[in-house]
C-alpha positions in Angstrom: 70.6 106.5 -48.3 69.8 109.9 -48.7 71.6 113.0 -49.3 70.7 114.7 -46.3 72.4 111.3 -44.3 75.4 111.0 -46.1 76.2 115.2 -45.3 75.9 114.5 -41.8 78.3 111.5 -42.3 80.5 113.4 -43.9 80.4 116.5 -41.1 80.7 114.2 -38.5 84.1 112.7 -39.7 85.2 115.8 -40.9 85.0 117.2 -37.0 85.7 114.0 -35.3 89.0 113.8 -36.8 89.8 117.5 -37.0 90.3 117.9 -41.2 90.1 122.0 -41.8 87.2 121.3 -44.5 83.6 121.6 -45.1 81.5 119.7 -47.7 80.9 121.9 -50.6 78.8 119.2 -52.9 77.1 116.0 -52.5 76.2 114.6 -55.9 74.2 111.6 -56.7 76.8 109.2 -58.7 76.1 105.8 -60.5 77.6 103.8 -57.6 77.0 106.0 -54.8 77.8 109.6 -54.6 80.7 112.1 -55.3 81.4 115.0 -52.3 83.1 117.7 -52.9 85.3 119.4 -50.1 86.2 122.6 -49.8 89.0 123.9 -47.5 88.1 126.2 -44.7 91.5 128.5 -45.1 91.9 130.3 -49.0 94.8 129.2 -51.1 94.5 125.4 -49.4 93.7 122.6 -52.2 89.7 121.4 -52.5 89.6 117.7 -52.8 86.7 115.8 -54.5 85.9 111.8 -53.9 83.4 109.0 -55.3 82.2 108.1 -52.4 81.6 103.9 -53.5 80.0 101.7 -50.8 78.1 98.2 -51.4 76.1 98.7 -48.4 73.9 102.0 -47.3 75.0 101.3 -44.1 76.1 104.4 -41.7 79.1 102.8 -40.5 80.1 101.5 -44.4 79.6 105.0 -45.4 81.9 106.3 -42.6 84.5 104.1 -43.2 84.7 104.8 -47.3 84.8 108.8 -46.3 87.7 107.8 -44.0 89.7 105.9 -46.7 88.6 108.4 -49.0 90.5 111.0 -47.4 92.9 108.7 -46.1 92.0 109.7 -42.5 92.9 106.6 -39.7 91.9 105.7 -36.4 
């Protein structure tokens, strides 16, 4: 999967479920890739996560951003 793929994955949950942040890295990692978020307001916390997923499937992907951030449906 490619960099440019997992950004709009990570965009596209970030909008569809309304979380006031915007990816700040993507960065190749041993077992898939670390994204770092930054908040969209100043003075709100920045949260990084090791984005880990067997498959390079969009919806596996989607689903590991969304436990990552401990977003639900």
């Amino acid at each position: 999967m490619e960099r440019s793929d997992v950004q709009r994955m990570a965009d596209s949950v970030l909008r569809d479920y309304g979380v006031p942040m915007k990816v700040a890295t993507i960065v190749p990692a041993d077992s898939g890739w670390t994204i770092g978020f930054a908040a969209k307001f100043t003075g709100a916390p920045a949260v990084e996560v090791l984005l880990r997923c067997d498959r390079n499937s969009a919806h596996h992907v989607r689903e590991s951003l969304k436990r990552s951030l401990q977003l639900t449906d």
